[in-house]
C-alpha positions in Angstrom: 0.0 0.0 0.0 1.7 3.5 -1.1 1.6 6.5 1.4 -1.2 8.4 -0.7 -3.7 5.0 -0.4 -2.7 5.3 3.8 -3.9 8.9 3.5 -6.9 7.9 1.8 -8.1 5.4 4.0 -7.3 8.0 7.1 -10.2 9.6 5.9 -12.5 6.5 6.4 -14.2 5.9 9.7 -14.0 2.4 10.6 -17.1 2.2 11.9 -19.1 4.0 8.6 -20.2 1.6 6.2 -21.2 3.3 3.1 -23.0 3.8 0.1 -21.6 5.8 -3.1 -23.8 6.3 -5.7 -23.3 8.0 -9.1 -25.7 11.0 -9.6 -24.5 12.2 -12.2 -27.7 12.0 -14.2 -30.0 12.6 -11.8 -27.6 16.1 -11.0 -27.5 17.6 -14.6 -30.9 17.1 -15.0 -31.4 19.2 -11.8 -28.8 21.9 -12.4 -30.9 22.5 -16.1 -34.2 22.5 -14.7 -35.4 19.2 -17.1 -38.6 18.4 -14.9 -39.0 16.2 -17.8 -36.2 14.0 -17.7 -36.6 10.4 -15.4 -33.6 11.7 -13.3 -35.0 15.1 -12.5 -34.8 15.2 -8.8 -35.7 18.9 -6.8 -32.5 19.0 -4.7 -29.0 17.5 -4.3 -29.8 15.5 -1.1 -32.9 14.2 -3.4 -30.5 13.1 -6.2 -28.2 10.7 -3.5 -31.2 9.3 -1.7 -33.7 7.8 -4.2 -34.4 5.3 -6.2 -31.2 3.0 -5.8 -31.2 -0.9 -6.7 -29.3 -2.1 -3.7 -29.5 -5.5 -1.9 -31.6 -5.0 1.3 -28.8 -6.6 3.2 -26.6 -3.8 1.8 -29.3 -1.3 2.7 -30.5 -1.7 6.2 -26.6 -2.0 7.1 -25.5 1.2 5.3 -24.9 3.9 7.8 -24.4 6.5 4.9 -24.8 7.2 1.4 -22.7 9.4 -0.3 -23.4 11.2 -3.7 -20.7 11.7 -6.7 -20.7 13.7 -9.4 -17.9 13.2 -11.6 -16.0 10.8 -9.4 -16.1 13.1 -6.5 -17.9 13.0 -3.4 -20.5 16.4 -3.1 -23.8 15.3 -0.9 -23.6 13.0 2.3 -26.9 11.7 3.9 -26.7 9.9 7.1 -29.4 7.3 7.0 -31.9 6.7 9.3 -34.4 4.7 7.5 -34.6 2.6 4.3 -37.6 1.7 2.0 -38.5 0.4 -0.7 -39.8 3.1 -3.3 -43.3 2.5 -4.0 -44.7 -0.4 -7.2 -45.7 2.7 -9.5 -42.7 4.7 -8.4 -39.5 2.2 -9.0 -40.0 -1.0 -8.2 -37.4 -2.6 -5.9 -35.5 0.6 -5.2 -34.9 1.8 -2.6 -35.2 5.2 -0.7 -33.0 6.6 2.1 -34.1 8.9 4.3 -32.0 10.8 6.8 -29.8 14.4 7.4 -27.7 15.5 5.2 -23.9 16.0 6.4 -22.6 19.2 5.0 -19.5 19.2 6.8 -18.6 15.4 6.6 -15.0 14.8 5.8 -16.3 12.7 2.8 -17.2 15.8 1.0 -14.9 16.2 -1.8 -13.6 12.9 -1.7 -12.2 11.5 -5.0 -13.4 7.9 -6.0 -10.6 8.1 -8.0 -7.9 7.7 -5.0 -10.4 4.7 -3.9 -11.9 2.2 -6.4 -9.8 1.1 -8.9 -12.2 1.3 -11.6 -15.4 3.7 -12.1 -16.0 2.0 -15.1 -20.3 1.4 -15.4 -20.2 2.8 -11.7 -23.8 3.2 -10.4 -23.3 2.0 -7.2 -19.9 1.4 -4.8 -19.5 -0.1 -1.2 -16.9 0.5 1.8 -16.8 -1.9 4.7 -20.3 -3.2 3.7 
């Protein structure tokens, strides 16, 4: 392990187990105002917390989930609750509810430094 992947990891709290989920979608079609896109979401903390396809194992043990824009960390919701979006809404997704963390030191984390691969990244995992 090289010295920059130690620093990396400094950031991690051992005892967070976390979500990341790729909003980029979901984010531009905010930031232009497309109410008519399938990703338009009102807000950023609206973009991170709905309408994931994660395992419910995964989902009820999740203590955050943390959304990414371009490979970088910019909205972290501390969960609190977990359901499964509605049969007309998404089916099987799910939808986290919780308080956003402004000042988490997650913000402005790059997946980059983390995953080796964002390749077809939706969704990513630490310590779950």
């Amino acid at each position: 392990m090289t010295n920059s992947n130690y620093i990396i990891m400094a950031k991690f709290n051992s005892s967070d187990k976390l979500i990341f989920v790729n909003i980029n979608k979901s984010f531009e079609a905010m930031n232009s105002n497309n109410t008519s896109s399938p990703y338009y979401r009102e807000n950023l903390k609206e973009c991170t917390v709905k309408f994931w396809a994660v395992k419910e194992e995964k989902a009820s043990a999740a203590t955050h989930i943390l959304g990414c824009y371009q490979g970088k960390v910019i909205e972290v919701v501390k969960i609190s609750k977990v359901r499964s979006a509605s049969l007309d809404e998404y089916p099987g997704r799910k939808v986290f509810e919780g308080s956003e963390e402004r000042e988490s030191p997650y913000i402005g984390l790059d997946l980059h430094e983390v995953f080796d691969s964002l390749r077809n990244f939706r969704t990513k995992y630490w310590n779950l």
